[in-house]
C-alpha positions as a printed Julia matrix, in Angstrom:
99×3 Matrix{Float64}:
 -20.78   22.05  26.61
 -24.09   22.32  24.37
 -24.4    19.9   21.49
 -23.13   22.93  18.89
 -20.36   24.05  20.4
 -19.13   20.34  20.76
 -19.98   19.98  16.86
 -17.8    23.37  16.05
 -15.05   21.67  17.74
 -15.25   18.51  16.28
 -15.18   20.15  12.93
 -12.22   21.91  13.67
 -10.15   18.69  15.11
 -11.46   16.8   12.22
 -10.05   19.33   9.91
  -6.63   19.62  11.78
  -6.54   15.49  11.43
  -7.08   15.48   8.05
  -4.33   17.82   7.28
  -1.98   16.13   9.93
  -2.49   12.83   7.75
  -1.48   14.34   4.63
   1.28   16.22   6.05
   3.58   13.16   6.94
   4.54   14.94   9.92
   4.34   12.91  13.42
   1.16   14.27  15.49
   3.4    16.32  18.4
   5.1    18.01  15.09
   2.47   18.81  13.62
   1.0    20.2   16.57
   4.12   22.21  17.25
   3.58   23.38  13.52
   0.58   24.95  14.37
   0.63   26.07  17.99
  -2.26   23.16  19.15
  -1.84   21.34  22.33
  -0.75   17.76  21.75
  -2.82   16.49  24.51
  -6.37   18.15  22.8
  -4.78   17.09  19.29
  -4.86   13.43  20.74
  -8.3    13.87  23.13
  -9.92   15.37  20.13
  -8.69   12.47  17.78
  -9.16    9.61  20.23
 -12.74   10.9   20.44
 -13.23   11.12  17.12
 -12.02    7.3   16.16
 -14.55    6.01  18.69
 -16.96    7.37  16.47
 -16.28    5.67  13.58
 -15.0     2.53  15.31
 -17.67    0.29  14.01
 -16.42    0.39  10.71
 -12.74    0.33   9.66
 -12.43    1.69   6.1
 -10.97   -1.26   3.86
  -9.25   -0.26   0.15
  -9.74   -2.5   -2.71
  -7.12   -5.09  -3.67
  -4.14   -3.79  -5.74
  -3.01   -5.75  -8.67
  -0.37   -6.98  -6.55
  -3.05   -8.87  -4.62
  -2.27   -6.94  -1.42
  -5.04   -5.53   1.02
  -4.62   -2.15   3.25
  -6.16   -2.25   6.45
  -6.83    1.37   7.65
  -7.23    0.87  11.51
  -8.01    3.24  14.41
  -5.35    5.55  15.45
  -3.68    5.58  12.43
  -2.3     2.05  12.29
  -2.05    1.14   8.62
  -1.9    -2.78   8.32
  -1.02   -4.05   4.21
  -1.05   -8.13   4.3
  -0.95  -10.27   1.05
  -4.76  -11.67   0.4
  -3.74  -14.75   0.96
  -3.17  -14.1    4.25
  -6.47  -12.54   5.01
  -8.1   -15.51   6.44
  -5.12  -15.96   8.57
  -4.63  -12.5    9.88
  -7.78  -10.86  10.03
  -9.23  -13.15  13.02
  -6.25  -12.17  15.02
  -6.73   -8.36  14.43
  -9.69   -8.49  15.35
  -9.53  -10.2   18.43
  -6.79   -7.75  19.39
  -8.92   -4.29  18.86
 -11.61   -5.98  20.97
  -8.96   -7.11  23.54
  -7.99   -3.33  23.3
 -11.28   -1.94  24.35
């Protein structure tokens, strides 16, 4: 598949996954929702996450001193910041265990 075909389609997953996330629905109903495959739904995102792997998006501290962890494949990890030094070694050990 030529370079711009590959980008249309990327383009189009990355538009489906952005909706999925703010639908709350789980991936095989959204997927049901709108006629897609669930096995391109999850090539198409699993492909897209190793593309932006190097760098896991990190929110800013709440007032309530608590830190959000967005993670690849949609793992969502909140921790008190107190607990950062404690934690954050062990996550990261695990995603590189994971590769």
């Amino acid at each position: 598949m030529d370079s711009s075909k590959t980008d249309i389609k990327a383009q189009y997953w990355n538009e489906h996954f952005t909706a999925w996330e703010a639908s709350g629905l789980s991936q095989a109903e959204y997927c049901k929702q709108h006629d897609l495959k669930l096995a391109n739904f999850t090539y198409w995102r699993t492909r897209s996450n190793k593309k932006r792997r190097k760098f896991m998006p990190l929110s800013s501290p709440s007032v309530s001193e608590r830190l959000i962890l967005d993670l690849p494949h949609g793992i969502r990890l909140e921790l008190p910041i107190h607990t950062l030094a404690d934690v954050l070694p062990t996550v990261l050990r695990s995603l590189r265990d994971a590769n």
